[in-house]
C-alpha positions as CSV (number, residue, x, y, z in Angstrom):
1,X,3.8,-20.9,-33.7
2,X,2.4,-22.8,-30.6
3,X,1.6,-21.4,-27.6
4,X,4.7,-22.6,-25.8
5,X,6.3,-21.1,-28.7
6,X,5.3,-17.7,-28.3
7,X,5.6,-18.3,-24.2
8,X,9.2,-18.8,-24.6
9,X,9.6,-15.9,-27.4
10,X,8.1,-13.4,-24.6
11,X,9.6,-14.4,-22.3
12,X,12.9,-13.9,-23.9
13,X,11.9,-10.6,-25.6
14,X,10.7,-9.3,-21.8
15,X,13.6,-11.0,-20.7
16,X,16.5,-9.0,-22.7
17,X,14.5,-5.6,-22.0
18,X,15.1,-6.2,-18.3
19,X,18.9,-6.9,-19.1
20,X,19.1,-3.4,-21.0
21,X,17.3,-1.5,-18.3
22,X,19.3,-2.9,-15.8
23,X,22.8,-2.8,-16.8
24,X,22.8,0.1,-19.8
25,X,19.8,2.4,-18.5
26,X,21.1,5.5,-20.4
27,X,22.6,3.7,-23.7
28,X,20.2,5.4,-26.6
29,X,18.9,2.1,-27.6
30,X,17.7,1.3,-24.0
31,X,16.1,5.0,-24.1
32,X,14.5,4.3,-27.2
33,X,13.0,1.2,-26.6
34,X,11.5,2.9,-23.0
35,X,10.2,6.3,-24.2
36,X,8.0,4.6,-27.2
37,X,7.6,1.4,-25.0
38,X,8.0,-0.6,-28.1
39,X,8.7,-4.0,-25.9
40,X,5.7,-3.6,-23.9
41,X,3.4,-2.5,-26.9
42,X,4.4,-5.7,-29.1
43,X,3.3,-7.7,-26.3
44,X,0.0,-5.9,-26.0
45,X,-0.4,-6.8,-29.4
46,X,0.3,-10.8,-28.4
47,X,-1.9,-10.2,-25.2
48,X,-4.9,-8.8,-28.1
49,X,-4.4,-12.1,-29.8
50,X,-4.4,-14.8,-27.5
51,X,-7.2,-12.9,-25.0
52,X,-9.3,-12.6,-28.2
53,X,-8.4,-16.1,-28.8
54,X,-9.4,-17.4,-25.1
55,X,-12.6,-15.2,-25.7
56,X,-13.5,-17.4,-28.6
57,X,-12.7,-20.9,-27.1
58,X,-13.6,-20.1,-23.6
59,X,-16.6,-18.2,-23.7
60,X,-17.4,-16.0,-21.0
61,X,-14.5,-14.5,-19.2
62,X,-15.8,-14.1,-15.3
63,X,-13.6,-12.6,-12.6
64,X,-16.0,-12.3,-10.2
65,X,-14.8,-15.0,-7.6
66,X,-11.5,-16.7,-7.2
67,X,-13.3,-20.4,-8.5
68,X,-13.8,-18.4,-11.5
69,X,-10.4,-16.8,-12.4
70,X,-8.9,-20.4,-11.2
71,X,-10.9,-22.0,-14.1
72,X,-10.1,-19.1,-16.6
73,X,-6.2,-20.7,-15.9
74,X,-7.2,-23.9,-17.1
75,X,-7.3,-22.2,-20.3
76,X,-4.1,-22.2,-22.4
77,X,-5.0,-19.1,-24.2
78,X,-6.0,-17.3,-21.0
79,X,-2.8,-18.7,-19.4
80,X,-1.2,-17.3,-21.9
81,X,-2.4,-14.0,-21.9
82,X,-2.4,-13.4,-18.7
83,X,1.4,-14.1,-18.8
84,X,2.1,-11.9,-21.2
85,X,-0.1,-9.3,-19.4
86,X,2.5,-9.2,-16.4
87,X,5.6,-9.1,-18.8
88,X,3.9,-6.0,-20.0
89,X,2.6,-3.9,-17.0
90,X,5.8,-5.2,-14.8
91,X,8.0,-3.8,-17.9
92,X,6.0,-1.1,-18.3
93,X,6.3,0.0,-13.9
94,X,10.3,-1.0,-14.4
95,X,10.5,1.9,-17.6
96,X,8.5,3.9,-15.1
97,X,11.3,3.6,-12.4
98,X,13.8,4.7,-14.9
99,X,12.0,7.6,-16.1
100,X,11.2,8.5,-12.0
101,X,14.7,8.5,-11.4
102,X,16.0,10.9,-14.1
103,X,14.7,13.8,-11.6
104,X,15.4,11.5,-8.1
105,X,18.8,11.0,-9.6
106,X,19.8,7.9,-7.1
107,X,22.7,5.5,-8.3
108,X,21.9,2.6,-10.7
109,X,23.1,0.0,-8.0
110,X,20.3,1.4,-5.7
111,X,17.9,1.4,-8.5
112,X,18.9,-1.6,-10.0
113,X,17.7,-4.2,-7.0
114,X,14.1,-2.1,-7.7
115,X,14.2,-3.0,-11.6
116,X,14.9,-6.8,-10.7
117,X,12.6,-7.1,-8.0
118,X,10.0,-5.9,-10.4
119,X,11.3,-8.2,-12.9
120,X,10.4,-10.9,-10.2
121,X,7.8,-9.8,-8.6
122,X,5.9,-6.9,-9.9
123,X,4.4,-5.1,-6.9
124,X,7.3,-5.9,-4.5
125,X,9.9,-4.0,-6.9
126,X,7.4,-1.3,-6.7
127,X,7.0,-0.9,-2.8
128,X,10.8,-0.9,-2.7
129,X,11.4,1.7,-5.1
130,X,8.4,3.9,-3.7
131,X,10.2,3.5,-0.3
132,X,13.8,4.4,-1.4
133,X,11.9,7.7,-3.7
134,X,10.1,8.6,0.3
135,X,13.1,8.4,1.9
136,X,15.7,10.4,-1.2
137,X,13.3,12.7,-1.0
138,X,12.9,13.4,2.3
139,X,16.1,13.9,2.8
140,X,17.0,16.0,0.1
């Protein structure tokens, strides 16, 4: 498989996790797939192989300045990896949501704007769950 291959095989695997967690949280399946994090550990195991792989065509790795990790993108193994590296982590804060809210206990449509602003961009989804757990909680 190419590269743009396995981009597009992530990205749909990542993809159909976020659908699941979204609209069938609780179905046993979902829970499965969240409490042994198989979806983000299989794309650790792509991460391992195309970081080791930029390793060995790209040499040193530096991310000490932003001219550095801008030329580490040049790379279309680091690419790559570092894709698949925010599929991962972003999947792996959106289970964390899930599992936070089986004790906050707020509605899936409130939680479900939190899961696809993760899905879109990471941090933000984050903040806004962070906020709605502050102010559930201070409340309650």
């Amino acid at each position: 498989m190419t590269p743009s291959d396995i981009f597009s095989l992530t990205n749909t695997v990542a993809l159909l996790m976020w659908l699941l967690m979204i609209i069938v949280p609780n179905w046993r399946v979902t829970r499965f797939l969240i409490d042994y994090k198989v979806i983000p550990i299989l794309l650790s195991l792509v991460y391992a192989v195309f970081i080791f792989q930029a390793f060995q065509t790209g040499g040193n790795m530096d991310f000490g300045s932003l001219e550095a990790v801008m030329a580490l993108f040049t790379e279309e193994n680091a690419v790559l990896a570092g894709w698949v590296h925010y599929l991962a982590f972003d999947l792996i804060v959106g289970m964390w949501i899930l599992d936070q809210n089986k004790t906050l206990k707020a509605h899936q449509l409130i939680i479900a704007p939190c899961l696809l602003a993760t899905f879109m961009f990471g941090p933000l989804g984050f903040l806004l769950f962070m906020i709605i757990k502050g102010v559930k909680k201070r409340r309650s």
